[in-house]
PyMOL Python script that loads the backbone (N, CA, C, O; Angstrom):
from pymol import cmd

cmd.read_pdbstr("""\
ATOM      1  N   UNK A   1       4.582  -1.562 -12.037  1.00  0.00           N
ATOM      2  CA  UNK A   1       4.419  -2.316 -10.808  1.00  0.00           C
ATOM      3  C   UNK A   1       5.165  -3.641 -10.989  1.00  0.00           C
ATOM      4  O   UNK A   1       5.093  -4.243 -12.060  1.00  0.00           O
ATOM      5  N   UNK A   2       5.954  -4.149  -9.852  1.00  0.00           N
ATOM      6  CA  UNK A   2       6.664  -5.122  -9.800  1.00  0.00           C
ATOM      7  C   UNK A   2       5.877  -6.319  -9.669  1.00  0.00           C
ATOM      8  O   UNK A   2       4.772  -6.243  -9.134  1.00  0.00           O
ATOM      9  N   UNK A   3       6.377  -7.561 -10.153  1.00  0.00           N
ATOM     10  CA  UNK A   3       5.577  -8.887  -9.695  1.00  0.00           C
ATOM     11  C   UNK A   3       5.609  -8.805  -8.051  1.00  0.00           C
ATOM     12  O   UNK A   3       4.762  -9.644  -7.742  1.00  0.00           O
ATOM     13  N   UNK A   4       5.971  -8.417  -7.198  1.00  0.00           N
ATOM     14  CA  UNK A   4       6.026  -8.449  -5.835  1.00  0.00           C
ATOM     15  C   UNK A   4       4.733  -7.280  -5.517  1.00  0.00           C
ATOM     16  O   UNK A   4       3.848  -7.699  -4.771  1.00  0.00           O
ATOM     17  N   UNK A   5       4.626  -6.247  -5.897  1.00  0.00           N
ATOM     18  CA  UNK A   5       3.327  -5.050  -5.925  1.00  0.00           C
ATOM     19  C   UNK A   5       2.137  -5.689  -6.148  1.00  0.00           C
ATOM     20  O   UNK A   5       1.106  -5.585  -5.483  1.00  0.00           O
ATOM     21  N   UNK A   6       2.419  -6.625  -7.512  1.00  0.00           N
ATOM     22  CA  UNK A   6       1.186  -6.873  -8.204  1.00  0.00           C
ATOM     23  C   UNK A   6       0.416  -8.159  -7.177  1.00  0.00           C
ATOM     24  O   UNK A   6      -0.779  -8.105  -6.884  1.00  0.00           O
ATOM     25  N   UNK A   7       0.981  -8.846  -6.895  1.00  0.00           N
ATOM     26  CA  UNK A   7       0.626  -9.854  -5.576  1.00  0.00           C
ATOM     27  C   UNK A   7      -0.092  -8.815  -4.445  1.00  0.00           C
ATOM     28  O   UNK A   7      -1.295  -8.803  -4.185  1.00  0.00           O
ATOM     29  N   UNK A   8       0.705  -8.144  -3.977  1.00  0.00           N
ATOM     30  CA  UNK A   8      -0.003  -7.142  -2.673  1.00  0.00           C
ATOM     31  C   UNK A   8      -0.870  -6.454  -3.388  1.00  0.00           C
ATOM     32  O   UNK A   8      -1.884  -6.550  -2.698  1.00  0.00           O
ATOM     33  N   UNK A   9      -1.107  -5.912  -4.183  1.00  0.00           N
ATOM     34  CA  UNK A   9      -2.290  -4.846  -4.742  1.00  0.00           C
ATOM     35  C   UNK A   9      -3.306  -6.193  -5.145  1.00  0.00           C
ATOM     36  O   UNK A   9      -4.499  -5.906  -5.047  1.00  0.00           O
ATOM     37  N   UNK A  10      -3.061  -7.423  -5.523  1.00  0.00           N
ATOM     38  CA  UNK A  10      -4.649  -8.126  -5.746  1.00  0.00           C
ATOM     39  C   UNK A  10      -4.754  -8.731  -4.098  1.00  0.00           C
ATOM     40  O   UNK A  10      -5.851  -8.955  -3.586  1.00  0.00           O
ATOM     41  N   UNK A  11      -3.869  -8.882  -3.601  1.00  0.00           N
ATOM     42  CA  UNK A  11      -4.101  -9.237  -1.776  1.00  0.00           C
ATOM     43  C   UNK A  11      -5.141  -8.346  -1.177  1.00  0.00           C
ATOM     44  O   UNK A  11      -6.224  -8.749  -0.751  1.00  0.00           O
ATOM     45  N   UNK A  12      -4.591  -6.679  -1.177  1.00  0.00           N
ATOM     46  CA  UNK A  12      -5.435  -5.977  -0.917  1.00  0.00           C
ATOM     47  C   UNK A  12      -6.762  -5.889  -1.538  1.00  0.00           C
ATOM     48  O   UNK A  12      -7.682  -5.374  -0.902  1.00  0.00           O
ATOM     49  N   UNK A  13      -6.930  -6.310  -2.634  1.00  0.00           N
ATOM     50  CA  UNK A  13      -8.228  -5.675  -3.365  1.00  0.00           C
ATOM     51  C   UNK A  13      -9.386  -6.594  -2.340  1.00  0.00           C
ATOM     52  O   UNK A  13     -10.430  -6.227  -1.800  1.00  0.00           O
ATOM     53  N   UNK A  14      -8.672  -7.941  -2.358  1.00  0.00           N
ATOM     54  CA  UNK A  14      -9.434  -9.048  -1.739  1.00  0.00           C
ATOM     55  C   UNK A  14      -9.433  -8.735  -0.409  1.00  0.00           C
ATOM     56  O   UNK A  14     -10.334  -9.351   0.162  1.00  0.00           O
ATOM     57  N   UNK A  15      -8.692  -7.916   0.450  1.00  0.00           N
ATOM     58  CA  UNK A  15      -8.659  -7.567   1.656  1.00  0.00           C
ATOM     59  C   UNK A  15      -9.792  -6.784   1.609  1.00  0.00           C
ATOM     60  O   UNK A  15     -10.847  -7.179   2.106  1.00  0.00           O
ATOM     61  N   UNK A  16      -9.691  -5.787   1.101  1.00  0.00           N
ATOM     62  CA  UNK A  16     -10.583  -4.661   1.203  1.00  0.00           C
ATOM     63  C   UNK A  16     -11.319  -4.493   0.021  1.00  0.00           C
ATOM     64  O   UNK A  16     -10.797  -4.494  -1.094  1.00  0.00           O
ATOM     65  N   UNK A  17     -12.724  -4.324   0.271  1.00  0.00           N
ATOM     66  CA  UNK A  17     -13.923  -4.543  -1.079  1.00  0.00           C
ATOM     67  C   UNK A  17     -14.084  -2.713  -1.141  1.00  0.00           C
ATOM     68  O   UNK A  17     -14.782  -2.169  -1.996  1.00  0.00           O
ATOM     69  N   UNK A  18     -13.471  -2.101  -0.305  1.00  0.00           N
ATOM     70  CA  UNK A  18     -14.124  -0.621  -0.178  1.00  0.00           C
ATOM     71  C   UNK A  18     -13.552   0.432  -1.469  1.00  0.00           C
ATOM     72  O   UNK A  18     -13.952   1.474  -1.988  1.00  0.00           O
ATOM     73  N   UNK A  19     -12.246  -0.607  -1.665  1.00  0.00           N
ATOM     74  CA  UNK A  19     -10.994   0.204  -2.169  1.00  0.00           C
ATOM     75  C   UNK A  19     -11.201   0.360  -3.742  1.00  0.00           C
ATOM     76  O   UNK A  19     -11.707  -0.702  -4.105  1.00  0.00           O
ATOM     77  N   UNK A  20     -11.054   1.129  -4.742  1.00  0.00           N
ATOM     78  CA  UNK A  20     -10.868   0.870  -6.047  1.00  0.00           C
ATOM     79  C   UNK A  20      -9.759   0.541  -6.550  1.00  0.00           C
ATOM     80  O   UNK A  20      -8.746   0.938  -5.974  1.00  0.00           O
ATOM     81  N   UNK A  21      -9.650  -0.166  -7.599  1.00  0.00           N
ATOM     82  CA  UNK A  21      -8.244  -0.647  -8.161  1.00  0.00           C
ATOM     83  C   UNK A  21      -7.118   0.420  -8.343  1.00  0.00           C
ATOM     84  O   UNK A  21      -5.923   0.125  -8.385  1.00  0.00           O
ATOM     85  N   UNK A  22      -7.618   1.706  -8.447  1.00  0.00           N
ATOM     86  CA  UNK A  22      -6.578   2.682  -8.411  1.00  0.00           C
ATOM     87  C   UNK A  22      -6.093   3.001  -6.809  1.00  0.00           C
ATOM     88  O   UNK A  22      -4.901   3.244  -6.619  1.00  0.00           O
ATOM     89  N   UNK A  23      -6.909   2.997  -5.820  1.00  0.00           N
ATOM     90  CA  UNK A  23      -6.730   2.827  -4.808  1.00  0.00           C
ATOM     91  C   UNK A  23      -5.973   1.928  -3.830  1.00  0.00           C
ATOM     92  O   UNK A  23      -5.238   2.044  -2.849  1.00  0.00           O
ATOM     93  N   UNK A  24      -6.369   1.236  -4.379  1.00  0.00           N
ATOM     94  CA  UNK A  24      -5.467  -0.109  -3.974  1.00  0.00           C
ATOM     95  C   UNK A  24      -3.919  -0.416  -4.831  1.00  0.00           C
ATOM     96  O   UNK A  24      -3.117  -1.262  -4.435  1.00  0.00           O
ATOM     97  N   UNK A  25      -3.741   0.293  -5.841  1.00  0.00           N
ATOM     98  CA  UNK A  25      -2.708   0.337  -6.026  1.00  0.00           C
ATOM     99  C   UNK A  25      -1.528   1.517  -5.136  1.00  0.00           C
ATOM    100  O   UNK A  25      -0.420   1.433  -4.607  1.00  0.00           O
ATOM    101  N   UNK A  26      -2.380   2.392  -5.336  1.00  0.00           N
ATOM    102  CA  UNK A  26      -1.603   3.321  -4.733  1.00  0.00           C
ATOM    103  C   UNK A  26      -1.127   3.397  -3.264  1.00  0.00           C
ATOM    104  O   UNK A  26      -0.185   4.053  -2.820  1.00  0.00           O
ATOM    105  N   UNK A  27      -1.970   2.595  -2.619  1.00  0.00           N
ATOM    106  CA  UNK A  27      -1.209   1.747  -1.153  1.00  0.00           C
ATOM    107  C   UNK A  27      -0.653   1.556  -1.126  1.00  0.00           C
ATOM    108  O   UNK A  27       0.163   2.065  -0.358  1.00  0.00           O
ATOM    109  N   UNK A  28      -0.227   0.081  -2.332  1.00  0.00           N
ATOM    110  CA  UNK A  28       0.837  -0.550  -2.465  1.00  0.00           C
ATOM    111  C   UNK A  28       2.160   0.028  -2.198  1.00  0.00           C
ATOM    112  O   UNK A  28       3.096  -0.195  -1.430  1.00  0.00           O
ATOM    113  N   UNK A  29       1.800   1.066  -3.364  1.00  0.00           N
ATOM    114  CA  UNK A  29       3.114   1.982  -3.665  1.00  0.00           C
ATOM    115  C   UNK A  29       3.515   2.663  -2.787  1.00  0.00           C
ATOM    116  O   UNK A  29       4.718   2.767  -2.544  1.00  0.00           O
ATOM    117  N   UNK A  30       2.342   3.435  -1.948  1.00  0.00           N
ATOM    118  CA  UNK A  30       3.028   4.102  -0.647  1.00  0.00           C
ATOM    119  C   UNK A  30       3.688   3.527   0.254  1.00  0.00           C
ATOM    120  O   UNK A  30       4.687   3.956   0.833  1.00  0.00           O
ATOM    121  N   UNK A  31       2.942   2.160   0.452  1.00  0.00           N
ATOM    122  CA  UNK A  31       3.641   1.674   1.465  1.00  0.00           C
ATOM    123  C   UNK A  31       4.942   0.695   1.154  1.00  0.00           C
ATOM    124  O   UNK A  31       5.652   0.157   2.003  1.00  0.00           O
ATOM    125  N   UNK A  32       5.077   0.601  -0.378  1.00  0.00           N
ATOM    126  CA  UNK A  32       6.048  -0.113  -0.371  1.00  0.00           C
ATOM    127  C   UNK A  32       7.374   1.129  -0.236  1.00  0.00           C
ATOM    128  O   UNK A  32       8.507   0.744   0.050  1.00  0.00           O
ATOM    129  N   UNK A  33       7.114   2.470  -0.450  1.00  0.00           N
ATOM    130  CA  UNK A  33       7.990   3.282  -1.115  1.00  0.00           C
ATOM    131  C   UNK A  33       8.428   3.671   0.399  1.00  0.00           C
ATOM    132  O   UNK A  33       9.591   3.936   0.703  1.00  0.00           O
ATOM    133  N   UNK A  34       7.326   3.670   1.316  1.00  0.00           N
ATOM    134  CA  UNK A  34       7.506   4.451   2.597  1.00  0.00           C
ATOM    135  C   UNK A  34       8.893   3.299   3.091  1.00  0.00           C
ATOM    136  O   UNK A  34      10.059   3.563   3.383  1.00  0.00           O
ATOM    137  N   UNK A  35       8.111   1.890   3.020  1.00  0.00           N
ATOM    138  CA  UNK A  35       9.159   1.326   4.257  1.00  0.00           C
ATOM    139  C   UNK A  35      10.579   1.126   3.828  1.00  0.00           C
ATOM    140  O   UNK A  35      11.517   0.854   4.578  1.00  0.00           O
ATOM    141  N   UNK A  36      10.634   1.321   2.314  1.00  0.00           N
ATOM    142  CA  UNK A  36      12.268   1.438   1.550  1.00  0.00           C
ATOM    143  C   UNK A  36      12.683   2.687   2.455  1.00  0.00           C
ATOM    144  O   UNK A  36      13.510   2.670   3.367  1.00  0.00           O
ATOM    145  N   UNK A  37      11.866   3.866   1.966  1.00  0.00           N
ATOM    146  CA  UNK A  37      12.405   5.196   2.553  1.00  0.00           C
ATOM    147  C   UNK A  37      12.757   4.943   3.608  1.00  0.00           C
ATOM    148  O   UNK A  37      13.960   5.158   3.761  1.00  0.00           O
ATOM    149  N   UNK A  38      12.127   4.473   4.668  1.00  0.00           N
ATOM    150  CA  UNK A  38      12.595   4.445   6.325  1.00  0.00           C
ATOM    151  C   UNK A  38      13.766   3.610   6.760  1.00  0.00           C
ATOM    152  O   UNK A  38      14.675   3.836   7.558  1.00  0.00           O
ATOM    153  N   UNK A  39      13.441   2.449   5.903  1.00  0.00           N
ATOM    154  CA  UNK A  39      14.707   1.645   6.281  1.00  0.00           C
ATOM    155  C   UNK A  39      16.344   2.073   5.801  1.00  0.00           C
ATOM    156  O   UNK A  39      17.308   1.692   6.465  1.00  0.00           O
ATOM    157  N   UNK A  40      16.454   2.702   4.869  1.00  0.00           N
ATOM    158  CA  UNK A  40      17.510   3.445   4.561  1.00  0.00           C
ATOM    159  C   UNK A  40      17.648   4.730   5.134  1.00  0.00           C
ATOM    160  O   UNK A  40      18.810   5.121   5.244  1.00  0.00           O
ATOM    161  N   UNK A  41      16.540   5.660   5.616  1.00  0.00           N
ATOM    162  CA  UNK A  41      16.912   6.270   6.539  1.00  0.00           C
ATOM    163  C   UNK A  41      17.734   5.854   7.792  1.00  0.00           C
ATOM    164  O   UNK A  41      18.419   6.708   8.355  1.00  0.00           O
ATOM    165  N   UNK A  42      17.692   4.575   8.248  1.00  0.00           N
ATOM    166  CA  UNK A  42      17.664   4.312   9.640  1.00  0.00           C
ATOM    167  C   UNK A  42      19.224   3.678   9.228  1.00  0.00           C
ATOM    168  O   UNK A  42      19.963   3.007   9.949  1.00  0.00           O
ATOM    169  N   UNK A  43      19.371   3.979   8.293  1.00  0.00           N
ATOM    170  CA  UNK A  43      20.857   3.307   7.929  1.00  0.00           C
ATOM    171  C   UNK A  43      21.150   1.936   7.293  1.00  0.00           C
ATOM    172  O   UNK A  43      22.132   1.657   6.606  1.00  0.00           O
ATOM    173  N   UNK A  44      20.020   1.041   7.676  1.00  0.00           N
ATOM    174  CA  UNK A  44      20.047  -0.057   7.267  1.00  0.00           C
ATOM    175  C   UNK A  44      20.907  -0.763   5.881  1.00  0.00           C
ATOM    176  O   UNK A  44      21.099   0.000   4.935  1.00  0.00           O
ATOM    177  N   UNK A  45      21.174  -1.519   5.821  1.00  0.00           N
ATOM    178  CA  UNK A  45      21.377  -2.384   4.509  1.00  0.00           C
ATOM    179  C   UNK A  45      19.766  -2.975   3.700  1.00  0.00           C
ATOM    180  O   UNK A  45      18.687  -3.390   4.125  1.00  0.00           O
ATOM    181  N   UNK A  46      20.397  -2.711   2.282  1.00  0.00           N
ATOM    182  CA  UNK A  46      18.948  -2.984   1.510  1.00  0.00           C
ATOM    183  C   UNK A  46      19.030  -4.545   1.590  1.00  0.00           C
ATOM    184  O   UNK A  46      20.047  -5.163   1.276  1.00  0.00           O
ATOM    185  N   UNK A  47      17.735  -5.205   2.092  1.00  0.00           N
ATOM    186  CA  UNK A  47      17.685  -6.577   1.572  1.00  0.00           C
ATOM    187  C   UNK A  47      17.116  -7.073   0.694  1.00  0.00           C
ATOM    188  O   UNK A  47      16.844  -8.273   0.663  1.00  0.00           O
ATOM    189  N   UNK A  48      16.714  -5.940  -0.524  1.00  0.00           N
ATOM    190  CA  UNK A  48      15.910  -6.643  -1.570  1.00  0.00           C
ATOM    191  C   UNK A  48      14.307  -6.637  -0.872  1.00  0.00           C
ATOM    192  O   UNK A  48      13.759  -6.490   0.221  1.00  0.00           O
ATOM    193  N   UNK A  49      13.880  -6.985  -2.755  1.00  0.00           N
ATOM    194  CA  UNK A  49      12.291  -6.891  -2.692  1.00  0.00           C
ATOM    195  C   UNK A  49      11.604  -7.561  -2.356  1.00  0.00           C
ATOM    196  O   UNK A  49      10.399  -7.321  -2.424  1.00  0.00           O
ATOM    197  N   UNK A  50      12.210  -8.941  -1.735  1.00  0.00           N
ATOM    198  CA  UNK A  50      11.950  -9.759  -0.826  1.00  0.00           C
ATOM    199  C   UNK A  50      11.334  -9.525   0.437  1.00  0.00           C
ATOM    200  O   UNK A  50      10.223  -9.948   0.757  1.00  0.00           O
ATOM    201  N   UNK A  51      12.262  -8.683   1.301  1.00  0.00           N
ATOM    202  CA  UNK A  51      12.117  -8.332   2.630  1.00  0.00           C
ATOM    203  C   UNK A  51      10.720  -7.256   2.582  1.00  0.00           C
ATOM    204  O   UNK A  51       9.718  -7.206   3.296  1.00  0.00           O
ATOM    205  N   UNK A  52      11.153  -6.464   1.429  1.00  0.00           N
ATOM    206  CA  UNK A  52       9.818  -5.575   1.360  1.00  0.00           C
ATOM    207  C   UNK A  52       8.557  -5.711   1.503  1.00  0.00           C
ATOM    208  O   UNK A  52       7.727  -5.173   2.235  1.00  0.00           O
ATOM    209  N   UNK A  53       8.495  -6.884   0.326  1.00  0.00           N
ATOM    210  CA  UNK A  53       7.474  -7.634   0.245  1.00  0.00           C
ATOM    211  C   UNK A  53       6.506  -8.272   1.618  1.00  0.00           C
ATOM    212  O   UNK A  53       5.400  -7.967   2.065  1.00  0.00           O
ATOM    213  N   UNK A  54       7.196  -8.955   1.873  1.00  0.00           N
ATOM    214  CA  UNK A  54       7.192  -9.065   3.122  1.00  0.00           C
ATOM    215  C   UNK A  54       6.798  -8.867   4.632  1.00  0.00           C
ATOM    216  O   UNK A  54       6.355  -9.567   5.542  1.00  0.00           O
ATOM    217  N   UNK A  55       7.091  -7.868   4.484  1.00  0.00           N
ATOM    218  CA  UNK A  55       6.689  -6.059   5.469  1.00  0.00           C
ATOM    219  C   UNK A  55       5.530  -5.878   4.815  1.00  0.00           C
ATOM    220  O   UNK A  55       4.491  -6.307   5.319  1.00  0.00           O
ATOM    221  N   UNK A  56       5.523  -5.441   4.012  1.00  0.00           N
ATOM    222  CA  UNK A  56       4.090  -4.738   3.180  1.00  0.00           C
ATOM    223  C   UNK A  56       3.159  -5.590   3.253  1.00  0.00           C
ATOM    224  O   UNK A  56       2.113  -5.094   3.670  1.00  0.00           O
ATOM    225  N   UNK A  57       3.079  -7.263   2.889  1.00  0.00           N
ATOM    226  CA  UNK A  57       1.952  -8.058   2.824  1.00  0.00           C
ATOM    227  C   UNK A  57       1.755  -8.172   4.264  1.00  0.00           C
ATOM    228  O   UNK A  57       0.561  -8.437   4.411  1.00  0.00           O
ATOM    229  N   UNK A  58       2.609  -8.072   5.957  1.00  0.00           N
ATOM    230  CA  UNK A  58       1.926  -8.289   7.001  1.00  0.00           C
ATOM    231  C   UNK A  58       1.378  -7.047   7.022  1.00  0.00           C
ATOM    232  O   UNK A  58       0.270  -7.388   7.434  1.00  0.00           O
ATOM    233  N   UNK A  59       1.283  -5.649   6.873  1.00  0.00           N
ATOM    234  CA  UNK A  59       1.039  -4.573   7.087  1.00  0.00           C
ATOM    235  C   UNK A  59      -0.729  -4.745   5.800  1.00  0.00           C
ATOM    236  O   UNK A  59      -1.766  -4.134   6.059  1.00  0.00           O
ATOM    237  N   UNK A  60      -0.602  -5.488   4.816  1.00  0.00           N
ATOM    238  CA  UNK A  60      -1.714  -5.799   4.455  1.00  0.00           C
ATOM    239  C   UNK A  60      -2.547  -6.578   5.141  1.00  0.00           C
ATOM    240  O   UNK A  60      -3.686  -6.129   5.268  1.00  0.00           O
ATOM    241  N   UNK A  61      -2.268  -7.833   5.725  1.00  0.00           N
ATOM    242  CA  UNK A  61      -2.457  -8.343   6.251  1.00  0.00           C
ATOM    243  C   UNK A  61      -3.454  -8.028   7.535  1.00  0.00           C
ATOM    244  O   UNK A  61      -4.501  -8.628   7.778  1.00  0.00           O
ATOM    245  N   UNK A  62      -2.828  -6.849   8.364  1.00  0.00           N
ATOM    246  CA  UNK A  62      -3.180  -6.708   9.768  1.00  0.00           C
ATOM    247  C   UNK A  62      -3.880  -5.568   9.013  1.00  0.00           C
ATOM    248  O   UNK A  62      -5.072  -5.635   9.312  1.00  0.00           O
ATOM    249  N   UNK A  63      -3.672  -4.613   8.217  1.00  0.00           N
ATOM    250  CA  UNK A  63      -4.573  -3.244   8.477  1.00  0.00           C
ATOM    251  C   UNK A  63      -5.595  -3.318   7.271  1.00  0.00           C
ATOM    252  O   UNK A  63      -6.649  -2.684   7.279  1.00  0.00           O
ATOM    253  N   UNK A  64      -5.129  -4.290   6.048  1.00  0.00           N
ATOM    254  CA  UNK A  64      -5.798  -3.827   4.348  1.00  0.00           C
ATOM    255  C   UNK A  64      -7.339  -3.696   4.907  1.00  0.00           C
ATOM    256  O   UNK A  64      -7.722  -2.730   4.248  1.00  0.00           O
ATOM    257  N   UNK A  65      -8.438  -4.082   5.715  1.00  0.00           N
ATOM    258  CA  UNK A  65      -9.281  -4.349   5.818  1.00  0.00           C
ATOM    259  C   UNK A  65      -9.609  -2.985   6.252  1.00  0.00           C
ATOM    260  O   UNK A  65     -10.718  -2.498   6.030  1.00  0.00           O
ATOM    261  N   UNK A  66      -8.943  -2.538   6.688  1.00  0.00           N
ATOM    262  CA  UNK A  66      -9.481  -0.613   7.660  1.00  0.00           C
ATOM    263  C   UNK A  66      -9.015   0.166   6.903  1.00  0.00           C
ATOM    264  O   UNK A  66      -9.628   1.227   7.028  1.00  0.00           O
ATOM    265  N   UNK A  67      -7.873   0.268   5.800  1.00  0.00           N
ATOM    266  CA  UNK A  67      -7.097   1.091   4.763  1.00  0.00           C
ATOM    267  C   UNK A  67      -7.952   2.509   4.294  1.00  0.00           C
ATOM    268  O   UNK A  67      -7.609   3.675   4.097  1.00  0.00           O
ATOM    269  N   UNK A  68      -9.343   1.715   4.221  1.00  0.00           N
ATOM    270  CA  UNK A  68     -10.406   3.005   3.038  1.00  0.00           C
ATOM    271  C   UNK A  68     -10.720   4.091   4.148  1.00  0.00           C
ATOM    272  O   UNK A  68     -11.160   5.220   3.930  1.00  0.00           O
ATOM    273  N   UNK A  69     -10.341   3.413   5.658  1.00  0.00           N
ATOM    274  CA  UNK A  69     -10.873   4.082   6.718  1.00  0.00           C
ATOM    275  C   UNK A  69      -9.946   5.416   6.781  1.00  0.00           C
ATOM    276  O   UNK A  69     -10.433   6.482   7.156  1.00  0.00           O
ATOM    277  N   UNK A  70      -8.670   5.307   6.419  1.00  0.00           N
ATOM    278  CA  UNK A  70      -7.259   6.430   6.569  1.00  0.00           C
ATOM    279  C   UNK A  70      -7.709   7.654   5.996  1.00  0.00           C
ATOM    280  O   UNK A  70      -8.153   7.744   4.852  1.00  0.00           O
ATOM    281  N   UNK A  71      -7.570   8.768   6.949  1.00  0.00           N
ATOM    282  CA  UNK A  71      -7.637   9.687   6.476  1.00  0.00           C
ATOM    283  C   UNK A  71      -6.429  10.678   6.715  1.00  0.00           C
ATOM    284  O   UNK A  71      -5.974  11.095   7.780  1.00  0.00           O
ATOM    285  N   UNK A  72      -5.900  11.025   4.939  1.00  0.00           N
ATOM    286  CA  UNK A  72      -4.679  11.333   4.787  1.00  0.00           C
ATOM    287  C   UNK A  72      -4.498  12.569   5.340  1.00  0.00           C
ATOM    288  O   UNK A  72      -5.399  13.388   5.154  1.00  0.00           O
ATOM    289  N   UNK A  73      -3.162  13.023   6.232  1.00  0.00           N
ATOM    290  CA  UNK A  73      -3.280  14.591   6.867  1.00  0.00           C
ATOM    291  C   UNK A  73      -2.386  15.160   5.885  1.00  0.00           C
ATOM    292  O   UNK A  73      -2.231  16.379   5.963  1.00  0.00           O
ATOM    293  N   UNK A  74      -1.923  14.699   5.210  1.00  0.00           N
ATOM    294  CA  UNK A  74      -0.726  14.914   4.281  1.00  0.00           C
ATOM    295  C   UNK A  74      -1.570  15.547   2.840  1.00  0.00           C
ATOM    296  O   UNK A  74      -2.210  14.869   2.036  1.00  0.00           O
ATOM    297  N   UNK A  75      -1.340  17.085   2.805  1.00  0.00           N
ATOM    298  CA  UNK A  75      -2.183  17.155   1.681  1.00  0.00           C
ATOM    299  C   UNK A  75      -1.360  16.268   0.410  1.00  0.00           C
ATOM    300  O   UNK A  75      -1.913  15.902  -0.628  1.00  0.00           O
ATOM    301  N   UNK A  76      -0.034  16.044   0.736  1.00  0.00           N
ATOM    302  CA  UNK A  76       0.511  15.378  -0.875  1.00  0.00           C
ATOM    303  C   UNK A  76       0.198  14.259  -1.639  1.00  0.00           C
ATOM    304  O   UNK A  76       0.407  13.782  -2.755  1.00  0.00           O
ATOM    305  N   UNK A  77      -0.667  13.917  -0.100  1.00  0.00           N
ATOM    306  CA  UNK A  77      -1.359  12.245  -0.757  1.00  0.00           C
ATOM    307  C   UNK A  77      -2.676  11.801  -0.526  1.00  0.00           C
ATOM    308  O   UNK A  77      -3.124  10.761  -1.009  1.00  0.00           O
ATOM    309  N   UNK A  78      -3.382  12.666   0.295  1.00  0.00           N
ATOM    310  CA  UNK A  78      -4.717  12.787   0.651  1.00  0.00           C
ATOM    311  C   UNK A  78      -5.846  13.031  -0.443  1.00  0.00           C
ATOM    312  O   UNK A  78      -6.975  13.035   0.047  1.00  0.00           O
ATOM    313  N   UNK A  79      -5.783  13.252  -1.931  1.00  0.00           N
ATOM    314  CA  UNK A  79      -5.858  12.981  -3.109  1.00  0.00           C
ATOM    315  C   UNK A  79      -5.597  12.018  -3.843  1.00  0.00           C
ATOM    316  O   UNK A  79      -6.208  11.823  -4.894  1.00  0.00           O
ATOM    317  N   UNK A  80      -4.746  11.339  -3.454  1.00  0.00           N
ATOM    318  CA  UNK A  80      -4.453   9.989  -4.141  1.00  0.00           C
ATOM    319  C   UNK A  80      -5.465   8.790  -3.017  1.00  0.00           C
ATOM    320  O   UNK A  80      -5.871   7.694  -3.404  1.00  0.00           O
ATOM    321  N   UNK A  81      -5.627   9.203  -2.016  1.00  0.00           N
ATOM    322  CA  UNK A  81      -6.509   8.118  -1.125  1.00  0.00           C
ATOM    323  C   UNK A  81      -8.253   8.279  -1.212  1.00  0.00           C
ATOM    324  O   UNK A  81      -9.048   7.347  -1.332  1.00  0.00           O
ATOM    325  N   UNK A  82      -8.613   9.915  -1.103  1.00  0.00           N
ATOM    326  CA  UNK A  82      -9.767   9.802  -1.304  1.00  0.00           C
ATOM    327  C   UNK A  82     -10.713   9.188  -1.840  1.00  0.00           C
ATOM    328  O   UNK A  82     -10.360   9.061  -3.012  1.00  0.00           O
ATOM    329  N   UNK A  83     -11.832   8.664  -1.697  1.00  0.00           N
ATOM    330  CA  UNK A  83     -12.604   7.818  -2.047  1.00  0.00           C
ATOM    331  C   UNK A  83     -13.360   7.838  -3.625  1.00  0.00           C
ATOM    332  O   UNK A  83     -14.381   8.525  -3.619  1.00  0.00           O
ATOM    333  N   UNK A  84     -13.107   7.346  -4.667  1.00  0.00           N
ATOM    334  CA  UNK A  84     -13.466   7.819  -5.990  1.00  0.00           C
ATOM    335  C   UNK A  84     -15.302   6.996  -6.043  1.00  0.00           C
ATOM    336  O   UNK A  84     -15.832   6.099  -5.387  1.00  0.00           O
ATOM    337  N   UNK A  85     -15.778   7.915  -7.212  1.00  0.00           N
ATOM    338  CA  UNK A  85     -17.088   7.054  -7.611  1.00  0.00           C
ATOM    339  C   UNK A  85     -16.845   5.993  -8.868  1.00  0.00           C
ATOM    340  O   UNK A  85     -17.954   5.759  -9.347  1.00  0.00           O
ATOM    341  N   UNK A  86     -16.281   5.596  -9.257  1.00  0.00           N
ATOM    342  CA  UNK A  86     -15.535   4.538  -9.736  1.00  0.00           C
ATOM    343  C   UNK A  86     -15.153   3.479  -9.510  1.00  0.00           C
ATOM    344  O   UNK A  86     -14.728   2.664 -10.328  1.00  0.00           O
ATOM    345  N   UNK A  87     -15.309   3.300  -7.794  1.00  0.00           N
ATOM    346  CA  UNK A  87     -15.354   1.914  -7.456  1.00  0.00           C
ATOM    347  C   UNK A  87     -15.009   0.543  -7.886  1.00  0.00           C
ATOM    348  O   UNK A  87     -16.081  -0.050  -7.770  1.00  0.00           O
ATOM    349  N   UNK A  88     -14.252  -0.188  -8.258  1.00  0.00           N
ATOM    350  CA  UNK A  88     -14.908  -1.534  -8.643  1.00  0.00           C
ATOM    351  C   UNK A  88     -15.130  -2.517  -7.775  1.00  0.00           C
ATOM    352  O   UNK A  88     -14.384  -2.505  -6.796  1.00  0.00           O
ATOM    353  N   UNK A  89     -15.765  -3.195  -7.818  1.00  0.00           N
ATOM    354  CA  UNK A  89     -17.010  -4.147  -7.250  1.00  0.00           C
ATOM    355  C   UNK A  89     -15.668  -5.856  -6.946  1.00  0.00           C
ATOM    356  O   UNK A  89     -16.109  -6.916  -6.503  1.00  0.00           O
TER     357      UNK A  89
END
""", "prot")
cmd.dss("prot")
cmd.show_as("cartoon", "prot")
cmd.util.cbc("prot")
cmd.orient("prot")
C-alpha cells in the first residue's frame, strides 16, 4: 500500500466504525484500482497518484460512512467485502 492508500484506508477506518481493517483496506484498493481502470479506459492521460488520491478521498468522503452497507453483485469481490467476525473496534 502506497503512502497515498495508507492515508485513505485510516480516513476510512475513522469514516466507518463498521468496517474491519482488512476491509477497509480492500476499498481502498478497489476503488483506487477501479478509478485508474476507468480513467484510462476513457482514454485519458495519467495524472499521477495525486489526482487519484484525490478522487478516492472525496468518494471516501461522501460514501465511507454507508461502504459496510454495499452489497457486492460481483461474485469476484463480494468475498473480499463481506462482513468478517474479526472486526476491529
Amino acid at each position: 500500500m502506497n503512502e497515498y492508500q495508507q492515508k485513505l484506508y485510516e480516513l476510512l477506518l475513522e469514516k466507518n466504525k463498521m468496517l474491519s481493517a482488512s476491509q477497509a483496506q480492500t476499498w481502498i484498493e478497489l476503488l483506487w484500482e477501479d478509478f485508474e481502470a476507468t480513467y484510462a479506459k476513457a482514454g485519458r492521460e495519467y495524472k499521477g497518484a495525486e489526482m487519484t488520491e484525490r478522487i478516492v478521498r472525496q468518494w471516501v468522503e461522501n460514501h465511507g460512512s454507508r461502504l459496510h452497507e454495499f452489497v457486492a453483485n460481483n461474485p469476484k469481490y463480494k468475498h473480499l467485502l463481506e462482513q468478517d467476525t474479526k472486526k476491529l473496534n
